[in-house]
N, C-alpha and C positions, 0 to 999 in steps of 0.2 A: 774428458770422458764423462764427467761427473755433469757436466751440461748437458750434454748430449741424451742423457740418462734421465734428466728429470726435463727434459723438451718431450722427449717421448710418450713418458708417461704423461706428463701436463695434455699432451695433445689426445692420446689415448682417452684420457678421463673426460675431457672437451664431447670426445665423440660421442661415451656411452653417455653424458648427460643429454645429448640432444638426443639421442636414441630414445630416452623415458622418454622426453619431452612431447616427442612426436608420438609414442606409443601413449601415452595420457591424454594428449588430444586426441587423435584419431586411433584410438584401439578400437578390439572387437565391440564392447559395449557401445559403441554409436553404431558402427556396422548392424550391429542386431535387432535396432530400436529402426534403423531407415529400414529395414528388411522388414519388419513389423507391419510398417505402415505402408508401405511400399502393397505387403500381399493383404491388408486388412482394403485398400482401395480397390487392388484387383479384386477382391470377393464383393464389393459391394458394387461394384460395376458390371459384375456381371452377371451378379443377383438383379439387379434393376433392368437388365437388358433382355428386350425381348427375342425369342427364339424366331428367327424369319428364316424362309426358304433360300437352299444353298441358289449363291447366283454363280453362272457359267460365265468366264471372263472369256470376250469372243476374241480370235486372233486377228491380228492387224491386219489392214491388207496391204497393206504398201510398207512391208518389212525392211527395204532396201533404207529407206530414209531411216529408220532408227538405227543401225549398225553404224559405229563408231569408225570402225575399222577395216581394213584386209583381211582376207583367210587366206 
């Protein structure tokens, strides 16, 4: 019983140390820092990008050949 009891817990304490482990690598603070630079790109790409006229996407004509499927 007394084995059984400290296999338990041995395993339990196993798990929450990998749980920091993983939470110290990849916690929020890296998440926050790729989100950073992630939206600091999207502004400067679309600071640099010029304003052009909306274009109208024409429809296909021959729609049968792109359908995958049955209806």
């Amino acid at each position: 019983m007394s084995l059984t009891m400290f296999l338990a817990f041995a395993i339990l304490g196993c798990d929450f140390l990998l749980y920091v482990l993983f939470q110290w690598i990849y916690g929020e603070k890296h998440r926050k820092h790729v989100r950073r630079v992630a939206a600091r790109e999207k502004r400067r790409a679309l600071s640099t990008k010029q304003a052009g006229h909306p274009r109208v996407i024409p429809f296909p004509e021959h729609t049968l050949r792109l359908r995958t499927g049955y209806f």
